[in-house]
mmCIF file of the N, C-alpha and C atoms, coordinates in Angstrom:
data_MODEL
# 
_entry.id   MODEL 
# 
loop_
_atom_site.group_PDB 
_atom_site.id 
_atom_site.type_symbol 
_atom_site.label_atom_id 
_atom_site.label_alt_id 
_atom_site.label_comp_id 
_atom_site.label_asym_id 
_atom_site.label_entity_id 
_atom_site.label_seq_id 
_atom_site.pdbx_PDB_ins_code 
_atom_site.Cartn_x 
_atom_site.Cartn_y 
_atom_site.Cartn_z 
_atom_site.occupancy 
_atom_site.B_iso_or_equiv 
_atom_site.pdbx_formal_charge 
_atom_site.auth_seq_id 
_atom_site.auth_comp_id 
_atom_site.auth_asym_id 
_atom_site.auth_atom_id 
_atom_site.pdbx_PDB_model_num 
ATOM 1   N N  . UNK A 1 1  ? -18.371 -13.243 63.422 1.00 0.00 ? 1  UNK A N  1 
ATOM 2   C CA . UNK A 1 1  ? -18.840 -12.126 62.620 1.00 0.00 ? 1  UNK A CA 1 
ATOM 3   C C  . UNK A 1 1  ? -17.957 -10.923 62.912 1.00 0.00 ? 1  UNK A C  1 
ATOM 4   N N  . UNK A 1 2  ? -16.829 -10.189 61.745 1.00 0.00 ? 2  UNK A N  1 
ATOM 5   C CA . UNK A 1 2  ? -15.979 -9.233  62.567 1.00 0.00 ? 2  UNK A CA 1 
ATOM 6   C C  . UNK A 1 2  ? -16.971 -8.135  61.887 1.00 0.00 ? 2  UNK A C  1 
ATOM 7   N N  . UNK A 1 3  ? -16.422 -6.815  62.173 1.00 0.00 ? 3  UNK A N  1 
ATOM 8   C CA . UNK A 1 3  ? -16.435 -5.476  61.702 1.00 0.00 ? 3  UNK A CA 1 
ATOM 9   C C  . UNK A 1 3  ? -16.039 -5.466  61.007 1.00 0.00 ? 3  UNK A C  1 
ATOM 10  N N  . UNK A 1 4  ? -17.102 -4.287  59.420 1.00 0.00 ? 4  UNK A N  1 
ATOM 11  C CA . UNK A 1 4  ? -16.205 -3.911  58.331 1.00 0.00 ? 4  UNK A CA 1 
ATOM 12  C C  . UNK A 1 4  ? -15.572 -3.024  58.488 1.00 0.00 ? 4  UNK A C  1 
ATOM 13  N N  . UNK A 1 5  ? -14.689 -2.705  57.600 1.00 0.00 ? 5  UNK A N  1 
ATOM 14  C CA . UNK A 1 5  ? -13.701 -1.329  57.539 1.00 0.00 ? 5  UNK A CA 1 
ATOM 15  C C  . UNK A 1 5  ? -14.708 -0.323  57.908 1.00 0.00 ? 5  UNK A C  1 
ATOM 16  N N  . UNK A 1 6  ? -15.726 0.143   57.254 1.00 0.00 ? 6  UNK A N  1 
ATOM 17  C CA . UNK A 1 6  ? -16.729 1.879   57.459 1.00 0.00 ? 6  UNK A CA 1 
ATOM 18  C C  . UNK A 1 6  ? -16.821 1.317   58.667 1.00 0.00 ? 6  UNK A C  1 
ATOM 19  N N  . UNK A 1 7  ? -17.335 0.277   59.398 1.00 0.00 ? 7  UNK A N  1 
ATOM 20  C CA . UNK A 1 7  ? -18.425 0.437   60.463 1.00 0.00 ? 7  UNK A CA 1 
ATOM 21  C C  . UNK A 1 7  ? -17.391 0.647   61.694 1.00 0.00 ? 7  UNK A C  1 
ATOM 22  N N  . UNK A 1 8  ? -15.915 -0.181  61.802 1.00 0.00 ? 8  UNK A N  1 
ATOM 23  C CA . UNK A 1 8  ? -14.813 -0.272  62.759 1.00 0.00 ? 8  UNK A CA 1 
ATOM 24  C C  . UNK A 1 8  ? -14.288 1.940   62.933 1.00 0.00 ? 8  UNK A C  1 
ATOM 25  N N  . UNK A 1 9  ? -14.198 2.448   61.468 1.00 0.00 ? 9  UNK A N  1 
ATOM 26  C CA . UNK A 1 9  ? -14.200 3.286   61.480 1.00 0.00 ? 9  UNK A CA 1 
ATOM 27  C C  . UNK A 1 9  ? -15.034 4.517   61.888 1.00 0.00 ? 9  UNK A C  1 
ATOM 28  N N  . UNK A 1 10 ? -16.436 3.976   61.388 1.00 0.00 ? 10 UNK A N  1 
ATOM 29  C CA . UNK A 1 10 ? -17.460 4.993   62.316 1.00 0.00 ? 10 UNK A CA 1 
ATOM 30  C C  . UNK A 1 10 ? -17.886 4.857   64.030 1.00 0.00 ? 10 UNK A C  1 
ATOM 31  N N  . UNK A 1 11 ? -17.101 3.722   64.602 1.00 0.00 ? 11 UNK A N  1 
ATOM 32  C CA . UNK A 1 11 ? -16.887 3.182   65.939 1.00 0.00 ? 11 UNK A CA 1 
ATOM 33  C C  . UNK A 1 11 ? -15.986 4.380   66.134 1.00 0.00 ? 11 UNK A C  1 
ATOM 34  N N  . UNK A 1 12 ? -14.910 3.879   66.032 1.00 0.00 ? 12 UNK A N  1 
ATOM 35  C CA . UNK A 1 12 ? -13.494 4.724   66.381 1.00 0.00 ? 12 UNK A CA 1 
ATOM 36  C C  . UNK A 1 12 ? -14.040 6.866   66.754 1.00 0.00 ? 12 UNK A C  1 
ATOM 37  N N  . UNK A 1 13 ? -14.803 6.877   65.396 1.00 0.00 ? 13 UNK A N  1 
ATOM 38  C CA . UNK A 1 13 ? -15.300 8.395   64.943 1.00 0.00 ? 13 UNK A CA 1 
ATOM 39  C C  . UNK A 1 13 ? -16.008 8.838   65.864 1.00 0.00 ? 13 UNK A C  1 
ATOM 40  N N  . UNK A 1 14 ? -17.018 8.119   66.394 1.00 0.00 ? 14 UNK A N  1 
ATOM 41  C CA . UNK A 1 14 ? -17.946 8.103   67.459 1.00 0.00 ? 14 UNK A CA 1 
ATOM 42  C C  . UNK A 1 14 ? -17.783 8.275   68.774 1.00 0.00 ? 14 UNK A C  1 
ATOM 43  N N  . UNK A 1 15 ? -16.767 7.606   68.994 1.00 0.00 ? 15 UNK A N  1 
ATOM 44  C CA . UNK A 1 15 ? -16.189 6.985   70.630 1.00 0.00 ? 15 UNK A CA 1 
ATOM 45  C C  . UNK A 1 15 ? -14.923 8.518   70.652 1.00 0.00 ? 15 UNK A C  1 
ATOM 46  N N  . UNK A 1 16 ? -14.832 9.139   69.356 1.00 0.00 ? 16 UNK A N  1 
ATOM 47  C CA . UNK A 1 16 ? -13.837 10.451  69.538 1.00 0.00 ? 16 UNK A CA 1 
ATOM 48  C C  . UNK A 1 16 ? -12.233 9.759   69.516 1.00 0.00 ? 16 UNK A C  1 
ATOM 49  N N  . UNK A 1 17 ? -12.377 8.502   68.983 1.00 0.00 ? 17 UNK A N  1 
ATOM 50  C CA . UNK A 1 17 ? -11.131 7.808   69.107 1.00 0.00 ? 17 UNK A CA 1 
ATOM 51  C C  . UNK A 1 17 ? -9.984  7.904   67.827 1.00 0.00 ? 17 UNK A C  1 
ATOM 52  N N  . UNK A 1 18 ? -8.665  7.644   68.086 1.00 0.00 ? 18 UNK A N  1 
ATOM 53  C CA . UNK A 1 18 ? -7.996  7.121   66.528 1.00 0.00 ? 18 UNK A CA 1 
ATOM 54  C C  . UNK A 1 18 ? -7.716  6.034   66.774 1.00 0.00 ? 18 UNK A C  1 
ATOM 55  N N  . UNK A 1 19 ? -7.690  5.474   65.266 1.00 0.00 ? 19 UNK A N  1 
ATOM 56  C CA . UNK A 1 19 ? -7.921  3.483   65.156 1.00 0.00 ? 19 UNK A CA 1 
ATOM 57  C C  . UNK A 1 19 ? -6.728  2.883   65.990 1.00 0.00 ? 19 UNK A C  1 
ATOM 58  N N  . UNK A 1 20 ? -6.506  1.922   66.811 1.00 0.00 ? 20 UNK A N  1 
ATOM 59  C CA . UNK A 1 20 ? -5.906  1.312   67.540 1.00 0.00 ? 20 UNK A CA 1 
ATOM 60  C C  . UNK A 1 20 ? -5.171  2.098   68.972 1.00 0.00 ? 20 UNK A C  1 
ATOM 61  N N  . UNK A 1 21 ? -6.659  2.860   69.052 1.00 0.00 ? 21 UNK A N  1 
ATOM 62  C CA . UNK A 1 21 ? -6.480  3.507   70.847 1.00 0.00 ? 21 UNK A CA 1 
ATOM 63  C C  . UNK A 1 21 ? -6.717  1.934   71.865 1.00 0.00 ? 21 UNK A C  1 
ATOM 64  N N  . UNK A 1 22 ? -5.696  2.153   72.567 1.00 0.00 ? 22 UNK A N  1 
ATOM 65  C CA . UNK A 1 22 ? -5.162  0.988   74.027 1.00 0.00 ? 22 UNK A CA 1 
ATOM 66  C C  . UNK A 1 22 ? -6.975  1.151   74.379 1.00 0.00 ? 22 UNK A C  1 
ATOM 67  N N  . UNK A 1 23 ? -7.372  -0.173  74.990 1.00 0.00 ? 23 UNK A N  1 
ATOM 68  C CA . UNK A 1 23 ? -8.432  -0.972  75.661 1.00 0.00 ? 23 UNK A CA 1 
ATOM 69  C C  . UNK A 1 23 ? -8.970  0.226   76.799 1.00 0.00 ? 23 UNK A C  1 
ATOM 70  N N  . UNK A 1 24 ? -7.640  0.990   77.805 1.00 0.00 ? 24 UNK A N  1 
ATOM 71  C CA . UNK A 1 24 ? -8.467  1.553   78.628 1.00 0.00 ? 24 UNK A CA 1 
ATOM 72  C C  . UNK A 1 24 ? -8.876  3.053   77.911 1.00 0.00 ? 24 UNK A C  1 
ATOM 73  N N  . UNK A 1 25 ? -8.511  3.434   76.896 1.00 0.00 ? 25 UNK A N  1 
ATOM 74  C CA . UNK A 1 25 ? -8.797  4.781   76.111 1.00 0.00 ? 25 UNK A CA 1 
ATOM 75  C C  . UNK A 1 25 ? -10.472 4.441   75.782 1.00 0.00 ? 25 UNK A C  1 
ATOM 76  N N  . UNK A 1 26 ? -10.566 3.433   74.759 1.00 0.00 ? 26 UNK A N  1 
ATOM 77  C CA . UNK A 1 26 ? -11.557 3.197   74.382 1.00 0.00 ? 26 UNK A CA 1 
ATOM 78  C C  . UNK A 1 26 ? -12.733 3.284   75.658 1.00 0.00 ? 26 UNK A C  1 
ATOM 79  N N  . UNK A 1 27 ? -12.327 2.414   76.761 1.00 0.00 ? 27 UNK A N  1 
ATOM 80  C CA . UNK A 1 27 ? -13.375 2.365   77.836 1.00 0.00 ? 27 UNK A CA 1 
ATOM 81  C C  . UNK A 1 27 ? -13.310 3.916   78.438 1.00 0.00 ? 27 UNK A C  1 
ATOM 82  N N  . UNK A 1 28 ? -12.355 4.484   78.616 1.00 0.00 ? 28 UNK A N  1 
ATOM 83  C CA . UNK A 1 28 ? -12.839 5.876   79.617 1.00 0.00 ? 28 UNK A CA 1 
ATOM 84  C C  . UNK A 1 28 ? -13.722 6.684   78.267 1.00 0.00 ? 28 UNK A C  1 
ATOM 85  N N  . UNK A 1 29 ? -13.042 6.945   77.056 1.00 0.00 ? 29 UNK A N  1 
ATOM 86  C CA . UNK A 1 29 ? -14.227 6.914   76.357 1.00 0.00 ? 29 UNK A CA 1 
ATOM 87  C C  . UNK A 1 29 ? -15.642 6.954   76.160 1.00 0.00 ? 29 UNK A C  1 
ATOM 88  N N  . UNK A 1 30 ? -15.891 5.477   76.026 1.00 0.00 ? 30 UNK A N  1 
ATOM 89  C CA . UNK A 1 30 ? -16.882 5.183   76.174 1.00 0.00 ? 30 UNK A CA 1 
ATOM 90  C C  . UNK A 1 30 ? -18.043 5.922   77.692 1.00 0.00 ? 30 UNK A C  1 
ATOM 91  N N  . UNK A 1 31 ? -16.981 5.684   78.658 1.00 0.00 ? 31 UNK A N  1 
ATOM 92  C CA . UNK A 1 31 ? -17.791 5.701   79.288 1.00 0.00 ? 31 UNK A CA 1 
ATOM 93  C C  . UNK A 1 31 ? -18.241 7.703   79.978 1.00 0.00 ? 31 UNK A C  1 
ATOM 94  N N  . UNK A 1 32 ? -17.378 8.620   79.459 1.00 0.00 ? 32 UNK A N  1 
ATOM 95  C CA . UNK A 1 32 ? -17.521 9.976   79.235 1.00 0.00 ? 32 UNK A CA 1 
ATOM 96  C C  . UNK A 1 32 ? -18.564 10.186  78.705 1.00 0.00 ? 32 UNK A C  1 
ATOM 97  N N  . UNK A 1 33 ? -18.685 9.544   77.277 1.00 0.00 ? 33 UNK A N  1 
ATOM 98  C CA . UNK A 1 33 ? -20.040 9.729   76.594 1.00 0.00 ? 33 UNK A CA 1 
ATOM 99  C C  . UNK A 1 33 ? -21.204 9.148   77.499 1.00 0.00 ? 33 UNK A C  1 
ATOM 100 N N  . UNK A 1 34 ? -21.054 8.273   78.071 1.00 0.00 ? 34 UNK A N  1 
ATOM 101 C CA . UNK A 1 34 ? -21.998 7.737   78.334 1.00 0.00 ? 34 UNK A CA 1 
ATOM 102 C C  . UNK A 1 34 ? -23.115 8.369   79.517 1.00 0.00 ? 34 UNK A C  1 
ATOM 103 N N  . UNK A 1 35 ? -21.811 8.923   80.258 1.00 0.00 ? 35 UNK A N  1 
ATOM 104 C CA . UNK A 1 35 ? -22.516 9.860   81.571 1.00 0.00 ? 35 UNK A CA 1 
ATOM 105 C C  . UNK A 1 35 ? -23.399 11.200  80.912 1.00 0.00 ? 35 UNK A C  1 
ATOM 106 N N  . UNK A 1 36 ? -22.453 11.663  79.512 1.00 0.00 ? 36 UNK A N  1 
ATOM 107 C CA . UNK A 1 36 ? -22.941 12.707  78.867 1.00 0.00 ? 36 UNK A CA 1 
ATOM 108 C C  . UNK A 1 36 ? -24.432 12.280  78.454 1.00 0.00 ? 36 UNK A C  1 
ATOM 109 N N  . UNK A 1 37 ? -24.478 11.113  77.543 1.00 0.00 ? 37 UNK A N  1 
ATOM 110 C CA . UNK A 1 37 ? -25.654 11.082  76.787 1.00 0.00 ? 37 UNK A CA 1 
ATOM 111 C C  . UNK A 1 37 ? -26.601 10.295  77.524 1.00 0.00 ? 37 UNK A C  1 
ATOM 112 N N  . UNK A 1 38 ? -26.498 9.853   78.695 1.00 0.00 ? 38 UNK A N  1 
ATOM 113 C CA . UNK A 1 38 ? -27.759 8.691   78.918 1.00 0.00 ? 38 UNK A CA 1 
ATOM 114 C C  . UNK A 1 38 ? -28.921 9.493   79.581 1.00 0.00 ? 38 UNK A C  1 
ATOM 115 N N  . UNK A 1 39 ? -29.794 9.249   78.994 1.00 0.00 ? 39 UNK A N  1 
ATOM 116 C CA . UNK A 1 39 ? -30.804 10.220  79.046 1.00 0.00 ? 39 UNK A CA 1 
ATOM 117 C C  . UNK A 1 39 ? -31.262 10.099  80.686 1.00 0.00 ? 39 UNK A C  1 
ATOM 118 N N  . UNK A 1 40 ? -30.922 9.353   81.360 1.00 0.00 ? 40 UNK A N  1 
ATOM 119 C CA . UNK A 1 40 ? -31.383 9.682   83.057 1.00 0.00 ? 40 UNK A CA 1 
ATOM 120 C C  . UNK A 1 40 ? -30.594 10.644  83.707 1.00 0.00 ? 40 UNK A C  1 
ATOM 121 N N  . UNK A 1 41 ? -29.740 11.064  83.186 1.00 0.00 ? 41 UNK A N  1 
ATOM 122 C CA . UNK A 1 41 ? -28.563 12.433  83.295 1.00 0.00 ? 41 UNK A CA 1 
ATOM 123 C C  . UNK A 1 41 ? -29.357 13.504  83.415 1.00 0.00 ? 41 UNK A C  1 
ATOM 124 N N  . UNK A 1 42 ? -30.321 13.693  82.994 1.00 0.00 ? 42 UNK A N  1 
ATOM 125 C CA . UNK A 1 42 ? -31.271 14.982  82.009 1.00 0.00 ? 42 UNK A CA 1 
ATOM 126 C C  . UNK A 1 42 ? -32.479 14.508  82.125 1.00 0.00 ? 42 UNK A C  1 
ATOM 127 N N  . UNK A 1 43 ? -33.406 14.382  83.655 1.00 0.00 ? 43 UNK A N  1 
ATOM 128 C CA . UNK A 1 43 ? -34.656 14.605  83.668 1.00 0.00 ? 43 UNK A CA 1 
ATOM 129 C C  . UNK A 1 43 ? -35.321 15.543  83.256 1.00 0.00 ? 43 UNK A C  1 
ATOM 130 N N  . UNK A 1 44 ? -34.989 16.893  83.103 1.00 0.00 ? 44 UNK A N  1 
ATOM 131 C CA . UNK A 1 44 ? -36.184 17.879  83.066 1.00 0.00 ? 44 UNK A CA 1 
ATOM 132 C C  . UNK A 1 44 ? -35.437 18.303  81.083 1.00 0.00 ? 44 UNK A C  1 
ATOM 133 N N  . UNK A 1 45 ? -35.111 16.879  80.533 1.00 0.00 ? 45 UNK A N  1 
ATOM 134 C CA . UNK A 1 45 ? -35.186 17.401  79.080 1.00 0.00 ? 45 UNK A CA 1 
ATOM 135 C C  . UNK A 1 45 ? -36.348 17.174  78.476 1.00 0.00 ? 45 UNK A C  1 
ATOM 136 N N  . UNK A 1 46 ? -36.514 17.726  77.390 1.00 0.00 ? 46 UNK A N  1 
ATOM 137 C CA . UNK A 1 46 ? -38.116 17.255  76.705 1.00 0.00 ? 46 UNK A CA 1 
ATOM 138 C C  . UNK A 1 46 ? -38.225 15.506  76.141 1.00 0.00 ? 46 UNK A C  1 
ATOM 139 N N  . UNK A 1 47 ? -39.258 15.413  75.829 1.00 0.00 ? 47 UNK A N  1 
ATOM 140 C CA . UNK A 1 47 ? -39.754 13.980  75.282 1.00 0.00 ? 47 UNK A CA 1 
ATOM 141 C C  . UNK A 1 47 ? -38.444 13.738  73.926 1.00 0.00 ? 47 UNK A C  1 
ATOM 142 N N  . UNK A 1 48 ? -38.301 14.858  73.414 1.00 0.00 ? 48 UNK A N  1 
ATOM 143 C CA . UNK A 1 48 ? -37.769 15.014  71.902 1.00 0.00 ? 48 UNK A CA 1 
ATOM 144 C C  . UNK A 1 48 ? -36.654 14.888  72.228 1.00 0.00 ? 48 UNK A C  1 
ATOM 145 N N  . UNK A 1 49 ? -35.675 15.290  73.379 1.00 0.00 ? 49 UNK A N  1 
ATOM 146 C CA . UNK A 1 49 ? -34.170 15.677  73.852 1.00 0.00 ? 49 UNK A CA 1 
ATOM 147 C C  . UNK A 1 49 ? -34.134 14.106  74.528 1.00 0.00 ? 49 UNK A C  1 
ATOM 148 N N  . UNK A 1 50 ? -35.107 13.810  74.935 1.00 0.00 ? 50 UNK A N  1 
ATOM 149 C CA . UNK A 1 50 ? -34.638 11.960  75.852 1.00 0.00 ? 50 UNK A CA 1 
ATOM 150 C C  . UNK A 1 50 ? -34.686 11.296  74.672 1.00 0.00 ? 50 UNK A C  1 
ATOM 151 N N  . UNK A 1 51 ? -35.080 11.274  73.604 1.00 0.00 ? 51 UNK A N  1 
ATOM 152 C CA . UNK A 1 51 ? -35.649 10.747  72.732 1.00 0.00 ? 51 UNK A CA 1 
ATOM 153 C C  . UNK A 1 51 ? -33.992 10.488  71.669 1.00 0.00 ? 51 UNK A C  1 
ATOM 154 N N  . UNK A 1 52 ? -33.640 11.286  71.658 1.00 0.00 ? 52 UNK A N  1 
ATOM 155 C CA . UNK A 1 52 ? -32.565 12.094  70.527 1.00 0.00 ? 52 UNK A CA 1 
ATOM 156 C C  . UNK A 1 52 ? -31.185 11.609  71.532 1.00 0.00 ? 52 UNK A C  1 
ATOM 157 N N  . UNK A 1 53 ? -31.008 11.551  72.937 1.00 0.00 ? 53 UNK A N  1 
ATOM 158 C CA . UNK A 1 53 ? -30.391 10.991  73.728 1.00 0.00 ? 53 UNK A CA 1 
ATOM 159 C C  . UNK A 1 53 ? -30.380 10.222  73.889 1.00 0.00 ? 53 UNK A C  1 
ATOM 160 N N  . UNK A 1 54 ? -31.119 9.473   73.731 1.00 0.00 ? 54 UNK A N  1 
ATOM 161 C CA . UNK A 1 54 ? -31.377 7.343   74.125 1.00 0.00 ? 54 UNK A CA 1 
ATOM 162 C C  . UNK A 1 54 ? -30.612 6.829   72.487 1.00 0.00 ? 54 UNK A C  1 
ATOM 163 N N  . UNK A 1 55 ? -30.982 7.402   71.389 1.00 0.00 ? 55 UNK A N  1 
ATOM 164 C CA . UNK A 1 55 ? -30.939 7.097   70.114 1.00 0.00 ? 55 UNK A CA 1 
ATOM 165 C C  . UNK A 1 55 ? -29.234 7.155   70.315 1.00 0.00 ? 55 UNK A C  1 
ATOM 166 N N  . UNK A 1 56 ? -28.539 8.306   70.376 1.00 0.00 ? 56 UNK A N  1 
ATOM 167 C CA . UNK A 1 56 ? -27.238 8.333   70.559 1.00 0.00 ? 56 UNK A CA 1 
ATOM 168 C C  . UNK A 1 56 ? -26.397 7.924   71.367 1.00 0.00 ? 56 UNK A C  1 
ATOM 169 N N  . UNK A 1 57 ? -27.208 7.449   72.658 1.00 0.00 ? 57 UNK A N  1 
ATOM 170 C CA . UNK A 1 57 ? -26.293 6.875   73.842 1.00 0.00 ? 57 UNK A CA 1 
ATOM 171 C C  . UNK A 1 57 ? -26.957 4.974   73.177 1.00 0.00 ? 57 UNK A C  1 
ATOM 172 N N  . UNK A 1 58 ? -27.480 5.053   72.368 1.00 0.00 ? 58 UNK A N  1 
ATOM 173 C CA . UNK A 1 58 ? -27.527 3.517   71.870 1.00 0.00 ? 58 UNK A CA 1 
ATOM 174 C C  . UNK A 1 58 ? -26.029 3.492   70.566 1.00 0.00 ? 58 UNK A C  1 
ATOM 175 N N  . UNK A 1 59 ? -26.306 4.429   69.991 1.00 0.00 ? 59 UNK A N  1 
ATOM 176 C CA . UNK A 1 59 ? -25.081 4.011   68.746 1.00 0.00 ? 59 UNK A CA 1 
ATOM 177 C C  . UNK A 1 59 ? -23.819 4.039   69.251 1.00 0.00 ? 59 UNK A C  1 
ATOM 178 N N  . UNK A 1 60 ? -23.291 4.849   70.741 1.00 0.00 ? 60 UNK A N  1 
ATOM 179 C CA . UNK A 1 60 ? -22.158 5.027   71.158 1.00 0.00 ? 60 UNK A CA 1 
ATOM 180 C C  . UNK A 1 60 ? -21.546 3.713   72.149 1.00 0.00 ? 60 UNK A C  1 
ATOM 181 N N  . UNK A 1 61 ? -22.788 3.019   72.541 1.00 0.00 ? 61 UNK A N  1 
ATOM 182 C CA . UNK A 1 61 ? -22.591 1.412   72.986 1.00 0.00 ? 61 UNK A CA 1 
ATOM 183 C C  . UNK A 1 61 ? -22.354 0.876   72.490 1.00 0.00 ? 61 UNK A C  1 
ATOM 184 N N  . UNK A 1 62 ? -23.243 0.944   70.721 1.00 0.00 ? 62 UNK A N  1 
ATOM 185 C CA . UNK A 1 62 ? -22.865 -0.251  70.105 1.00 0.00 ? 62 UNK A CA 1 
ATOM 186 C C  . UNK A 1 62 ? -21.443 0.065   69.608 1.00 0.00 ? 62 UNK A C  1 
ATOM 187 N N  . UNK A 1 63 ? -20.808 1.093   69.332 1.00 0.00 ? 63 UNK A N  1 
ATOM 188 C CA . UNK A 1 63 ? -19.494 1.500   68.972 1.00 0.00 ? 63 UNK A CA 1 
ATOM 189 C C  . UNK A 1 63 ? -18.299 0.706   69.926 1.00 0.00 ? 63 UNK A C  1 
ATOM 190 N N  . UNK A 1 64 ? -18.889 0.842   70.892 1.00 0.00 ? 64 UNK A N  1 
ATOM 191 C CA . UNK A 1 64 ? -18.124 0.245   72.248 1.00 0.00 ? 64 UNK A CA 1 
ATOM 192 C C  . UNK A 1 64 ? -18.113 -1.241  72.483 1.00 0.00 ? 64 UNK A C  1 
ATOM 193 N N  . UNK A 1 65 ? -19.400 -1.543  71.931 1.00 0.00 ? 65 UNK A N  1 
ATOM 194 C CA . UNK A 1 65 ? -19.377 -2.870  72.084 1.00 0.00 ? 65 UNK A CA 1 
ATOM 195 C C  . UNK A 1 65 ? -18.470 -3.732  70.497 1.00 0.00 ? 65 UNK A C  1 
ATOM 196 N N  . UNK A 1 66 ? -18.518 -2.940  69.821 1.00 0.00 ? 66 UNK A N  1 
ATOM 197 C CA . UNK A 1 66 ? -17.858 -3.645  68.576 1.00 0.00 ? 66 UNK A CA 1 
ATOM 198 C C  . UNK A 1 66 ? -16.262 -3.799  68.630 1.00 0.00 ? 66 UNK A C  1 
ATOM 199 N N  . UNK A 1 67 ? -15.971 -2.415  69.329 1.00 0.00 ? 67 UNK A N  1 
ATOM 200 C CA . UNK A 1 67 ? -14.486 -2.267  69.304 1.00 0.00 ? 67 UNK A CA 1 
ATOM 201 C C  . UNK A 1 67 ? -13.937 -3.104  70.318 1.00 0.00 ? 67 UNK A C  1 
ATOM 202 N N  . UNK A 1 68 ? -14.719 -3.426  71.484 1.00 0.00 ? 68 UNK A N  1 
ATOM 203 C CA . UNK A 1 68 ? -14.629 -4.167  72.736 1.00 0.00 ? 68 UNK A CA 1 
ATOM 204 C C  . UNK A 1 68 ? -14.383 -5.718  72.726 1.00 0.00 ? 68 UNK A C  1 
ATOM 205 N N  . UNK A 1 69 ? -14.986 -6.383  71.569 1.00 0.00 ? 69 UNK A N  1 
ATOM 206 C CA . UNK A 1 69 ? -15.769 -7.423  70.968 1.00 0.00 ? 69 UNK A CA 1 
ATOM 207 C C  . UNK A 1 69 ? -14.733 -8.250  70.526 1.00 0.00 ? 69 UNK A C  1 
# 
């Protein structure tokens, strides 16, 4: 099952990348956002801010995981 064109592209958009960034770009990437958005970063955020953080530190995995893939 590959990636379509929008979705490879809204990966790339996501991850802050341009299309055919080298393996370790993508991973330090990835993993910048990841310290940023994972909502155990940010105990004393509200229900609404962990909430809004889990949602985005999920689409920025799956970005990672597609391009990774």
């Amino acid at each position: 099952m590959g990636v379509t064109d929008d979705a490879a592209a809204s990966a790339w958009e996501l991850l802050g990348l341009t299309p055919g960034a080298e393996p370790t770009e993508i991973r330090r990437a990835y993993r910048r956002l990841a310290r940023t958005l994972h909502p155990d970063v940010h105990p004393d955020a509200s229900d609404d801010e962990r909430r809004s953080l889990s949602l985005r530190f999920a689409e920025v995995s799956e970005a990672y995981r597609s391009l990774v893939a």
